[in-house]
C-alpha positions as CSV (number, residue, x, y, z in Angstrom):
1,X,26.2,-81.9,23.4
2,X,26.0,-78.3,23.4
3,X,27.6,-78.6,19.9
4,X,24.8,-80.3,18.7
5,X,22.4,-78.2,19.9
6,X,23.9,-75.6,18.1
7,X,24.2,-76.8,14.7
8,X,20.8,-78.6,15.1
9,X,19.1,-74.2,15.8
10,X,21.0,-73.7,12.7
11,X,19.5,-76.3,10.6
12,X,16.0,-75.3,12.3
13,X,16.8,-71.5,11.7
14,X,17.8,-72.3,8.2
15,X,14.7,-74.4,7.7
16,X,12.3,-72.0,8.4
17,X,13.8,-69.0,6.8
18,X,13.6,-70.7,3.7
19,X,10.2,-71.2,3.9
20,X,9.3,-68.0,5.5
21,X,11.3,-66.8,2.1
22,X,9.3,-69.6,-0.1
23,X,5.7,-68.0,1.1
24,X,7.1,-64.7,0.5
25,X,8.5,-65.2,-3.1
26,X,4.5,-66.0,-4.1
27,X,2.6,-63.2,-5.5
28,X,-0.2,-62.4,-3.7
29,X,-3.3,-61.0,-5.2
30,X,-2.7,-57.3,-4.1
31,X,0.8,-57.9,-5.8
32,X,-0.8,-58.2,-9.1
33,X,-3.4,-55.6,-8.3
34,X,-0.6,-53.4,-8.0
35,X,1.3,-54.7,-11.0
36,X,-1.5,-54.0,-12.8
37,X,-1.6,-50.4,-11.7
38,X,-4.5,-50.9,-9.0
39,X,-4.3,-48.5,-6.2
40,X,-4.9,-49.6,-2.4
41,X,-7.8,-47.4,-2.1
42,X,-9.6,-48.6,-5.2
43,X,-10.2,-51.6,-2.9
44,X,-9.8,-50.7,0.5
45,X,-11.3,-46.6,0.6
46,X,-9.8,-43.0,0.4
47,X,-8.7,-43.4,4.3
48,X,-5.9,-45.9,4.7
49,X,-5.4,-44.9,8.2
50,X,-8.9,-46.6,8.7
51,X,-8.7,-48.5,5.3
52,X,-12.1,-50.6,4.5
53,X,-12.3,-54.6,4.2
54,X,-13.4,-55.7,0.4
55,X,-15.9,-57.5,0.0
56,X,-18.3,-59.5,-2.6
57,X,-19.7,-56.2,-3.5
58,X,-15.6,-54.7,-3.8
59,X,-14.4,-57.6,-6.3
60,X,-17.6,-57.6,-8.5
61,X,-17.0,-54.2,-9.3
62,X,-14.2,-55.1,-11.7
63,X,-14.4,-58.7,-11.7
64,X,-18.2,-59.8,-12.8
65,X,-18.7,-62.4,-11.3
66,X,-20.9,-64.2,-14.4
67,X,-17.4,-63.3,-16.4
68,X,-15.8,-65.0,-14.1
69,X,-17.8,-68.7,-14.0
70,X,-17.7,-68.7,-17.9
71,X,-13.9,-67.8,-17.6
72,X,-13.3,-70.6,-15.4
73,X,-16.4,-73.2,-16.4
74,X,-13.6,-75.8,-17.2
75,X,-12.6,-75.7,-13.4
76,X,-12.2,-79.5,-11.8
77,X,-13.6,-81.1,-10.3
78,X,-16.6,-78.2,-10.2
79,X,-16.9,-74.5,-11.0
80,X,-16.0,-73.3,-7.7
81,X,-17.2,-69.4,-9.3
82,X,-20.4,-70.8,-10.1
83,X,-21.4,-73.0,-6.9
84,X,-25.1,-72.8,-5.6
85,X,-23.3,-71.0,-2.0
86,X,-20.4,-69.2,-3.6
87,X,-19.3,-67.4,-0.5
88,X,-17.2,-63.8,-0.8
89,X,-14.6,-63.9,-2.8
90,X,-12.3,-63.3,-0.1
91,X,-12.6,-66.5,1.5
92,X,-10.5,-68.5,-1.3
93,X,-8.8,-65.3,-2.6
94,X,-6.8,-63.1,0.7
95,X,-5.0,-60.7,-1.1
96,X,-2.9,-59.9,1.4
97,X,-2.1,-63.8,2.4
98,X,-1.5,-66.8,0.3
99,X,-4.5,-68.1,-0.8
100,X,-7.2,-70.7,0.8
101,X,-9.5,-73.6,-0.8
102,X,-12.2,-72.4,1.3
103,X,-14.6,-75.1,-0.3
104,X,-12.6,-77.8,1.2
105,X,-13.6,-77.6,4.7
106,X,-17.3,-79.0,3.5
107,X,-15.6,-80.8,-0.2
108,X,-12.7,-83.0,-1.1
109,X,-11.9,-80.2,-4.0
110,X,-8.5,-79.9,-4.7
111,X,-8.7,-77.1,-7.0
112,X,-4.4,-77.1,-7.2
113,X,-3.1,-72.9,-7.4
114,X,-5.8,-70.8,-6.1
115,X,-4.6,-67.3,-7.7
């Protein structure tokens, strides 16, 4: 019995250090920031002891937001850029976390990779 138990934690501890390492493997969107030669503190302030949380007004400074529908106006099922309550951009795109299809706690959108 005890046997089991043991190679049954390893299969469990195996299991989920995979996907910890699967979640971890994706790029998140301050990856390619930085890729792309972004600093933190174009985003988040001068102080990153007491860095700031981007918002809307953050993202739009670089990424205009009218750009951004016509860039994406093929989108399925809708333009999620150009929706009549497009929220903050940080509600579908983290950053710091994998991404979320914020619109589908109201929609049925299945929008596939959120980048």
């Amino acid at each position: 019995m005890a046997f089991t138990k043991t190679i049954l934690a390893g299969v469990c501890a195996a299991a989920l250090a995979w996907s910890v390492s699967a979640v971890a493997a994706e790029k998140f969107g301050a990856d390619r920031h930085v890729a792309r030669g972004v600093a933190c503190t174009v985003c988040h302030g001068p102080d990153m002891k007491n860095p700031n949380y981007p918002d809307e007004q953050t993202c739009v400074q670089c990424h205009k937001k009218d750009a951004l529908a016509a860039k994406t106006k093929d989108m399925k099922p809708v333009n999620a850029h150009a929706a009549p309550h497009n929220g903050d951009c940080t509600l579908c795109h983290l950053q710091h976390e994998p991404t979320e299809n914020y619109c589908a706690q109201c929609h049925k959108f299945d929008f596939g990779k959120i980048p």
